[in-house]
C-alpha positions as CSV (number, residue, x, y, z in Angstrom):
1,X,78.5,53.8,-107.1
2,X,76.2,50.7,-108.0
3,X,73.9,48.9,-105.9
4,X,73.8,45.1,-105.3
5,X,73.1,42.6,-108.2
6,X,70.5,40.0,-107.1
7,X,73.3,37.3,-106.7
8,X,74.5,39.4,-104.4
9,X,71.6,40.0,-102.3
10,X,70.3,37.0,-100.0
11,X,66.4,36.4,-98.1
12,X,66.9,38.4,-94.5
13,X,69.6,41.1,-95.6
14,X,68.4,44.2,-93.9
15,X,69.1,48.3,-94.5
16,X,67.6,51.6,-92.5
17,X,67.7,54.8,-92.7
18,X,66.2,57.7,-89.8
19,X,65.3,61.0,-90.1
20,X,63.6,63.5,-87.9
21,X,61.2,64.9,-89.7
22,X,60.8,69.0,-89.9
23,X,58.7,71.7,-90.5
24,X,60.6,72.6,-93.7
25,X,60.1,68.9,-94.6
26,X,56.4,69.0,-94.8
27,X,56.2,72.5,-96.7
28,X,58.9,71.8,-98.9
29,X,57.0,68.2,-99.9
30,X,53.5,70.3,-99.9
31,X,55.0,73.4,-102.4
32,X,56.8,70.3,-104.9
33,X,53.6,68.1,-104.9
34,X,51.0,70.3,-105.0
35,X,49.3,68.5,-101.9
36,X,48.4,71.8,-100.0
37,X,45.8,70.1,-97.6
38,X,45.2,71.8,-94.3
39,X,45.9,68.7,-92.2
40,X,49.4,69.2,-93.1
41,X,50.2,72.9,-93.4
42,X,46.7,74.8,-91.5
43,X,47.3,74.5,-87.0
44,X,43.9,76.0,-86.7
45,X,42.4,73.6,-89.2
46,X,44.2,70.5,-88.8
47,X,43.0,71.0,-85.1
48,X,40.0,70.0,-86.0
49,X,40.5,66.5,-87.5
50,X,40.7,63.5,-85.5
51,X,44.7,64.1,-85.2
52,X,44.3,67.4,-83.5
53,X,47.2,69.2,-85.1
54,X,49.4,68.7,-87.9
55,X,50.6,65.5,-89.7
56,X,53.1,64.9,-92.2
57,X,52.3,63.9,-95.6
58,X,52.1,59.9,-95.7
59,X,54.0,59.7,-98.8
60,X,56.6,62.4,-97.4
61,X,57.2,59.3,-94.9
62,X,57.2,56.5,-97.8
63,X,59.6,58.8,-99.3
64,X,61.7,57.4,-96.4
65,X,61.5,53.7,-97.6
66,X,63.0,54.8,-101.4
67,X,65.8,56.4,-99.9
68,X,66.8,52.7,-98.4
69,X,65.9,51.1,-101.5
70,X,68.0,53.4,-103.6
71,X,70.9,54.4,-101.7
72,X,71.5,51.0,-99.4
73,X,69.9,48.2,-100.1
74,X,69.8,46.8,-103.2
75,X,71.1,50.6,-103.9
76,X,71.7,52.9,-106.6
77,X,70.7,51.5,-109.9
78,X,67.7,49.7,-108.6
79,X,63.9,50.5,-110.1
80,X,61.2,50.7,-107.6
81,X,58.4,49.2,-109.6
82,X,56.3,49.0,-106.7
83,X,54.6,49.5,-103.1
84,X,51.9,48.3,-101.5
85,X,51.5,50.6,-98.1
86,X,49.0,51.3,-94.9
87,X,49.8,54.3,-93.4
88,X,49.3,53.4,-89.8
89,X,50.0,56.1,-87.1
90,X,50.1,60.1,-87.7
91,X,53.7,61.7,-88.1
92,X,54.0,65.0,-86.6
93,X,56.7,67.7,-87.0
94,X,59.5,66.8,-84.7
95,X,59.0,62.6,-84.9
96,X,62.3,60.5,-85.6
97,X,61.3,58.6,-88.4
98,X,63.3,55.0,-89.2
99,X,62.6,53.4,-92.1
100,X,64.0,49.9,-92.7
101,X,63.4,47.3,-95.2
102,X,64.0,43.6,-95.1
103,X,64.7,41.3,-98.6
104,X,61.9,38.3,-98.4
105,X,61.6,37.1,-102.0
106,X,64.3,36.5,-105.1
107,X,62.6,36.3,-108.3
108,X,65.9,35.7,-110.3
109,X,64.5,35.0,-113.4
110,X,62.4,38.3,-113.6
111,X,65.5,39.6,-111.6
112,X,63.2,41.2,-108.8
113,X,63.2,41.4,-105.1
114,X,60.5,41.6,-102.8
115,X,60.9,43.5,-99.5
116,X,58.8,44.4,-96.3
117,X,58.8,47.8,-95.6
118,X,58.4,49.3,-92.6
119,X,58.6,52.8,-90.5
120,X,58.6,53.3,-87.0
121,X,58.6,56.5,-85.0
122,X,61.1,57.2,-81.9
123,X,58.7,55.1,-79.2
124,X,58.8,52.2,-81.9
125,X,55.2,52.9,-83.2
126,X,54.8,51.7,-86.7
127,X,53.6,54.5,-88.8
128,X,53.8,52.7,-92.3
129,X,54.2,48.9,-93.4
130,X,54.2,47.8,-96.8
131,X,56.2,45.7,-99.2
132,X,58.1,47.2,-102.7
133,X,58.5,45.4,-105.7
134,X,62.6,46.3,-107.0
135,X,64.6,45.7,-109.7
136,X,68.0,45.6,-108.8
137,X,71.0,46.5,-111.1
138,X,72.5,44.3,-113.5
């Protein structure tokens, strides 16, 4: 399987992918990162913050926007070389999560794309915007 070359890609192509995020999601992320903070896996503390109750990991959701870039669009073989990102709304336990991604710059003699980024929950709050720096295949 091999993603598409830059010739291949065009300004405006779009890809998503949505997943509702679990439980298991957020420890699984917390016991591979080491990112153990009680906002994500303590009720009693996170109740306490200004979100009142668990949040997913922010980069848990980013994770999201590499799993478009390097299974749809420009797809397997691409580099993710980089991301700018605001986190922008809280993702609880239980939220539908789409990530999309949009191409908005060729760079075909670097051969790089630019893309916005962006994640939405299931009442179409954006959660995360960004744009990723790729590489696609040759």
């Amino acid at each position: 399987m091999k993603g598409l070359t830059i010739k291949e890609l065009n300004i405006g192509d779009t890809a998503s992918f949505q997943k509702t995020i679990t439980e298991t999601d957020v420890y699984l992320y917390a016991g591979i990162t080491g990112d153990l903070n009680p906002a994500h896996i303590n009720q009693v503390e996170a109740e306490t913050t200004m979100f009142k109750g668990r949040i997913a990991h922010g980069m848990l959701t980013a994770g999201l926007v590499s799993a478009v870039l390097g299974m749809q669009l420009p797809g397997p073989g691409s580099i993710y070389l980089g991301q700018e990102l605001k986190f922008l709304a809280p993702v609880r336990m239980g939220d539908t999560i789409k990530a999309e991604v949009e191409v908005i710059e060729k760079i075909e003699e670097k051969n790089r794309i630019k893309l916005n980024t962006i994640c939405t929950n299931q009442n179409g709050v954006e959660v995360l915007k960004g744009i990723a720096t790729i590489m696609p295949p040759k």
